[in-house]
C-alpha positions as CSV (number, residue, x, y, z in Angstrom):
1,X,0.0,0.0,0.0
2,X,3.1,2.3,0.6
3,X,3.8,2.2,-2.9
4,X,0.4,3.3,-3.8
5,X,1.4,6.7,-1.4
6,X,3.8,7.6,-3.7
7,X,2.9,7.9,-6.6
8,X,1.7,11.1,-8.6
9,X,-2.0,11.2,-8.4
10,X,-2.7,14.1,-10.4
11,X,-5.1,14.3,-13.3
12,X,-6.3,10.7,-11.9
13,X,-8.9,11.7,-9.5
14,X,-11.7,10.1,-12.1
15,X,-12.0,6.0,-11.9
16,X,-11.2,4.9,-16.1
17,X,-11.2,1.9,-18.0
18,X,-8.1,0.9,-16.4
19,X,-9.4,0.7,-13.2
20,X,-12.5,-1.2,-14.4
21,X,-10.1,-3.8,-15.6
22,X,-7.9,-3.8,-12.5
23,X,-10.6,-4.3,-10.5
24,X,-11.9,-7.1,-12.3
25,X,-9.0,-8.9,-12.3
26,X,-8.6,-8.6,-8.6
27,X,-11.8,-9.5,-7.7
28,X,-11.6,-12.5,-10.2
29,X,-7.9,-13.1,-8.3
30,X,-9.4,-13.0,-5.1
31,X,-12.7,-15.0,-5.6
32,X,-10.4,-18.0,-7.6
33,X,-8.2,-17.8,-5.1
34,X,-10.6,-18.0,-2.0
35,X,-12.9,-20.8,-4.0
36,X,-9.1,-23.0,-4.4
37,X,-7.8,-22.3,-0.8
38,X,-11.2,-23.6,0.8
39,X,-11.4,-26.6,-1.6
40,X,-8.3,-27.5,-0.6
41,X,-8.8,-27.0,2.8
42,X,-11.5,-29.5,3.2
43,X,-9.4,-32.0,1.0
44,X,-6.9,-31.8,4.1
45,X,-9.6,-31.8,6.7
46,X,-11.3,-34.9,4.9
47,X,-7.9,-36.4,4.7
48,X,-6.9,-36.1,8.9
49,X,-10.3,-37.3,9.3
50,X,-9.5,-40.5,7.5
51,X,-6.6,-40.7,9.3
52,X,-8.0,-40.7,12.4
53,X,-10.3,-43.6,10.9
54,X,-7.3,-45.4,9.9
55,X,-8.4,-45.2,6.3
56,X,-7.3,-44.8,2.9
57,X,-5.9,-41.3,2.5
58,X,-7.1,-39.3,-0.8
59,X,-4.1,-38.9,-2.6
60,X,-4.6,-36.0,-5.0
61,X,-7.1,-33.0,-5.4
62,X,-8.6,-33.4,-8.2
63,X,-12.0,-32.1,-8.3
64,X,-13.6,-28.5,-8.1
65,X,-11.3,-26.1,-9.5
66,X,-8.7,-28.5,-9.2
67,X,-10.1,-30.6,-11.8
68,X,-8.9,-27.8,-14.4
69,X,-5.5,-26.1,-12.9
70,X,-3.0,-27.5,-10.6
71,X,-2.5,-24.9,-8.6
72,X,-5.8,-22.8,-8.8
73,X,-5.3,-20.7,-6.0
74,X,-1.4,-19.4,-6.5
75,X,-3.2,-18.5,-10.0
76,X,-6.0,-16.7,-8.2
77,X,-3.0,-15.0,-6.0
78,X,-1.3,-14.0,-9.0
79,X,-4.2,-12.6,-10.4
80,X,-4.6,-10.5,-7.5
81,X,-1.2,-9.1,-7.7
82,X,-1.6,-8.1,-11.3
83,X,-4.8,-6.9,-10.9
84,X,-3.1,-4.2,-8.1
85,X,0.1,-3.7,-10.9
86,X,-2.6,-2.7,-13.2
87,X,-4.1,0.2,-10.5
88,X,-0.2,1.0,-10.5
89,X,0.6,1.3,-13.8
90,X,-2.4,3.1,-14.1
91,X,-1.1,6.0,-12.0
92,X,1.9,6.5,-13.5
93,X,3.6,4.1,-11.2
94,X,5.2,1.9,-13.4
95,X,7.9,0.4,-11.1
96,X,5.9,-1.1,-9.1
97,X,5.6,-4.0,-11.7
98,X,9.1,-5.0,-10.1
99,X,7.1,-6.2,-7.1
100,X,4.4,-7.8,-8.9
101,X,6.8,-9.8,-10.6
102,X,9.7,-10.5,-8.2
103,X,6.2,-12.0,-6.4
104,X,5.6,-14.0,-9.5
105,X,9.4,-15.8,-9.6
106,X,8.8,-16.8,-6.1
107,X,5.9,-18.5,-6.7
108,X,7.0,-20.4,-9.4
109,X,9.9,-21.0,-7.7
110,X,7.3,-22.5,-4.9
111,X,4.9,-24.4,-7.2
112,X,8.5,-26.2,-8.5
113,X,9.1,-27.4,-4.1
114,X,5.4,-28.1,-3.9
115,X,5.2,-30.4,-6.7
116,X,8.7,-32.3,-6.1
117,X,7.6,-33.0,-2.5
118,X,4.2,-34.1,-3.2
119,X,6.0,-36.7,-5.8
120,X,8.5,-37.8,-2.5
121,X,5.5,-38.8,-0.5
122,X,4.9,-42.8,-1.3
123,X,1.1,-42.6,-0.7
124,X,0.3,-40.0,-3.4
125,X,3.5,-40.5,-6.2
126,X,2.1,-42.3,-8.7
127,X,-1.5,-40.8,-8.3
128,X,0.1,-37.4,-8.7
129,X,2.1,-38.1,-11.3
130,X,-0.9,-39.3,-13.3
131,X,-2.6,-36.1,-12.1
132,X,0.3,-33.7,-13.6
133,X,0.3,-35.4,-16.7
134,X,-3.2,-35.6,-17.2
135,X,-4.5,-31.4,-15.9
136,X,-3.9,-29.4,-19.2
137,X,-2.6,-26.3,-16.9
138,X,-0.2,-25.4,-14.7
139,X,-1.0,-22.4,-12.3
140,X,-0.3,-19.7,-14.3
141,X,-2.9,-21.7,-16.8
142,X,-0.1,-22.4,-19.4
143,X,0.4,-25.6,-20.4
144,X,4.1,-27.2,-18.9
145,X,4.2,-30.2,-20.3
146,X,8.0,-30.1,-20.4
147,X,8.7,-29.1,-16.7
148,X,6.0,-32.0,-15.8
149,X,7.6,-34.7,-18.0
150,X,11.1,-33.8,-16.4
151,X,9.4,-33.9,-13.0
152,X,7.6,-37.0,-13.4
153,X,11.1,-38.3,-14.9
154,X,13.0,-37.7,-11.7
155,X,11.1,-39.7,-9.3
């Protein structure tokens, strides 16, 4: 929010086009993301509760907005961030992109640890492995293919 205090903000007292589509890519950020986080959340709850049972864990998400993405709520996060990059280019605060996208290279960088682990835990492996191969998108919704191949090829 700090960077938003210094910026310029003459001549943009009026709300534009720009800020129509900044906000609607935040709100679609947020929503994704909130929708993803509390899927997965009751994955993780079902999954303890099993547990407890002394059944059969779930291995792999696969259902809700999961069924589509991989990671669907570091997308909706990312979203979110851009969505704010766009209020900040729209006031003449173009560095603040730097942020936005140092943000973005940690959570690839994150997506990379979360997937490698997931593939080092013997229940879910070969599940998720199956499931990388198989969901067209990655989190950023382009297809990786190539990282997943060399993933699925290390384990």
């Amino acid at each position: 929010m700090l960077l938003f205090l210094r910026c310029p903000l003459k001549k943009y007292s009026q709300f534009n086009i720009w800020g129509v589509v900044a906000t609607l890519v935040c709100l679609t950020g947020v929503t994704l993301a909130y929708f993803a986080d509390s899927q997965l959340h009751n994955f993780v709850c079902r999954n303890q509760r099993l547990k407890i049972l002394g059944q059969e864990l779930v291995p792999n998400l696969d259902e809700g907005l999961w069924n589509y993405s991989c990671h669907p709520n570091y997308f909706g996060e990312q979203l979110g961030w851009w969505g704010l990059a766009i209020f900040a280019w729209n006031l003449d605060c173009r560095w603040s992109f730097i942020g936005t996208f140092i943000n973005h290279l940690y959570l690839a960088y994150v997506t990379v640890l979360v997937e490698e682990y997931m593939l080092k835990q013997e229940y879910r492996a070969e599940a998720y492995k199956k499931y990388l191969i198989q969901s067209q998108y990655g989190y950023l919704g382009s297809r990786n293919r190539r990282k997943r191949d060399h993933i699925c090829s290390q384990s």
